[in-house]
C-alpha positions as YAML, in Angstrom:
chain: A
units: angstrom
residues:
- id: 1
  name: UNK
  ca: [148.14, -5.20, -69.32]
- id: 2
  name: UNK
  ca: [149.08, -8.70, -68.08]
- id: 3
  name: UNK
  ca: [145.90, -11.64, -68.35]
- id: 4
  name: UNK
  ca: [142.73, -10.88, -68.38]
- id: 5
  name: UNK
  ca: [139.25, -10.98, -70.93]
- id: 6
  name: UNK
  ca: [138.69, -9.18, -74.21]
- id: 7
  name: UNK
  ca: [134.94, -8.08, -74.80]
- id: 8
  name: UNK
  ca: [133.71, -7.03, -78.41]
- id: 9
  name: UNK
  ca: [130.71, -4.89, -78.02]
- id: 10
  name: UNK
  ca: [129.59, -3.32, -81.55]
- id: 11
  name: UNK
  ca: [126.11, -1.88, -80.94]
- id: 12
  name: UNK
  ca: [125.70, 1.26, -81.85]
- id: 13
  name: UNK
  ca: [123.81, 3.73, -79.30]
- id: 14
  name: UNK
  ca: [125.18, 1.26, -76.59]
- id: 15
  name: UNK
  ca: [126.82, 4.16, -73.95]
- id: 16
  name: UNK
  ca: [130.23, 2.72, -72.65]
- id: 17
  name: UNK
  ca: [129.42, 2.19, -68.87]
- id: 18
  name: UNK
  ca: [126.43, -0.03, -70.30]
- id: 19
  name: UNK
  ca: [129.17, -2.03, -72.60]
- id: 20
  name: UNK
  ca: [131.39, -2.35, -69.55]
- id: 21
  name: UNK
  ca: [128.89, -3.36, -67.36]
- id: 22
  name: UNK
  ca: [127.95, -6.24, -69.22]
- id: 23
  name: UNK
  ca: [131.56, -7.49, -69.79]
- id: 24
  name: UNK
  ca: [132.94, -7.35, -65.93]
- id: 25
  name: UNK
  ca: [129.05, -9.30, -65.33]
- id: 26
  name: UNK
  ca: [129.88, -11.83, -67.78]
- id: 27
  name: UNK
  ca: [133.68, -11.88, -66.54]
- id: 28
  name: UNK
  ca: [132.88, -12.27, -63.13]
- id: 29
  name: UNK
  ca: [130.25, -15.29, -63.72]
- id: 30
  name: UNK
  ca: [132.53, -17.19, -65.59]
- id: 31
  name: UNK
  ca: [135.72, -16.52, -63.75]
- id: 32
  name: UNK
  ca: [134.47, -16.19, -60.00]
- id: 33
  name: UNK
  ca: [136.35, -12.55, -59.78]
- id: 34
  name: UNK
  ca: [135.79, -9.13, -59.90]
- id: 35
  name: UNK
  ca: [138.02, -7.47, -62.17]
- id: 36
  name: UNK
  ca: [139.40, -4.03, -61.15]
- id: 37
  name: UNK
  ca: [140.70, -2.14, -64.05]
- id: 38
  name: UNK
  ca: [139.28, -1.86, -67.75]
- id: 39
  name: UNK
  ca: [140.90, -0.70, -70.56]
- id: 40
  name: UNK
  ca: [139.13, 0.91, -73.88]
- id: 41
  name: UNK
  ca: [140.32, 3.11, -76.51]
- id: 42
  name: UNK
  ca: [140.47, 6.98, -75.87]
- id: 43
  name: UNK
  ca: [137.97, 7.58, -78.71]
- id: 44
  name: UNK
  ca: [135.56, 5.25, -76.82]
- id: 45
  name: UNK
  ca: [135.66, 7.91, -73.44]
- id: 46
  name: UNK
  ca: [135.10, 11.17, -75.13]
- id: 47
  name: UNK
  ca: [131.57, 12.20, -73.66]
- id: 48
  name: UNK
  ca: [131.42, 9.93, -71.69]
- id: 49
  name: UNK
  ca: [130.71, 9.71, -67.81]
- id: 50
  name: UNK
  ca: [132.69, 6.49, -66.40]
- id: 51
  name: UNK
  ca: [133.37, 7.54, -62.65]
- id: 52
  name: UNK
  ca: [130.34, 6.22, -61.20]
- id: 53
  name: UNK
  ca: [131.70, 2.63, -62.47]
- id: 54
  name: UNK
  ca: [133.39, 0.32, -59.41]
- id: 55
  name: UNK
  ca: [135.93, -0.04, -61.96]
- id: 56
  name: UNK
  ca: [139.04, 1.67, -62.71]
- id: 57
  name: UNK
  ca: [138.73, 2.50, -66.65]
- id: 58
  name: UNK
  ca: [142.09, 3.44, -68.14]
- id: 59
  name: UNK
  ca: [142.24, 4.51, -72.02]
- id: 60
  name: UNK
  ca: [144.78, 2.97, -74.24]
- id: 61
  name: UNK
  ca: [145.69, 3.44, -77.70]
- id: 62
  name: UNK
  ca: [146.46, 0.06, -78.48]
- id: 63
  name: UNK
  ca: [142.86, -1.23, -77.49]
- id: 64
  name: UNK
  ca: [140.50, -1.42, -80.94]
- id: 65
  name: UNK
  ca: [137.41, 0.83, -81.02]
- id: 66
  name: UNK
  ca: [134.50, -1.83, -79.75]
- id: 67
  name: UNK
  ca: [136.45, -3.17, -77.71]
- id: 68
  name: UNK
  ca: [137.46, -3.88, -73.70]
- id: 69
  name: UNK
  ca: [140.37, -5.65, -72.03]
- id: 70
  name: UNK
  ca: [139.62, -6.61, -68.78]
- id: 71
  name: UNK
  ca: [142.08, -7.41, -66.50]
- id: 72
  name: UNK
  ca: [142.24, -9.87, -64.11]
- id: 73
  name: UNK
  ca: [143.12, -8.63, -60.23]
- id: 74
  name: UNK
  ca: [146.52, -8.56, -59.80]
- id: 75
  name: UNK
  ca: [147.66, -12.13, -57.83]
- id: 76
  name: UNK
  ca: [144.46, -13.22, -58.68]
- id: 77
  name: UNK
  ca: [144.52, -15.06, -62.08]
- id: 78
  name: UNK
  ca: [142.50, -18.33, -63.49]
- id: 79
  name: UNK
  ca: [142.99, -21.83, -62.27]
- id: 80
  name: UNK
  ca: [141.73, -23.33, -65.55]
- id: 81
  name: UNK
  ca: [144.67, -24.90, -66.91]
- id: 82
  name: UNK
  ca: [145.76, -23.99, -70.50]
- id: 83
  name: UNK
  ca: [145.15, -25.55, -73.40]
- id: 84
  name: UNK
  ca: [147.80, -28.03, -74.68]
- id: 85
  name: UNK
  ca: [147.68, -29.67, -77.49]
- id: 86
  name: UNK
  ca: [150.06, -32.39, -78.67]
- id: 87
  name: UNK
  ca: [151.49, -32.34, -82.13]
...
């Protein structure tokens, strides 16, 4: 995991590719991108169906239940400049 977007999605009854479906939407409207690769937490997966997704999904135990790290494509990051603030 390098750059990329994390998505809170809390609703319960919500099935996973639905919750990642709406975060790479919203990632690739703001950022201009499709992302490629996902990452939830292992709990999230179990029952689930998330091969029919055009995007890789890889569970991770350090990701928090609710919760998706999207990663931006590799070479391919934002050209919004970072925040700096002067002290």
């Amino acid at each position: 995991m390098k750059q990329g977007m994390l998505w809170y999605d809390n609703i319960n009854g919500r099935k996973l590719n639905e919750r990642i479906e709406l975060a790479v939407n919203y990632f690739t409207q703001k950022y201009g991108k499709k992302p490629e690769q996902c990452f939830v937490n292992p709990t999230m997966i179990i029952g689930e169906t998330v091969s029919t997704l055009p995007i890789k999904v890889i569970a991770d135990k350090k990701i928090l239940e609710n919760h998706i790290w999207i990663e931006f494509p590799q070479g391919d990051l934002p050209t919004e400049k970072p925040y700096i603030r002067a002290v």
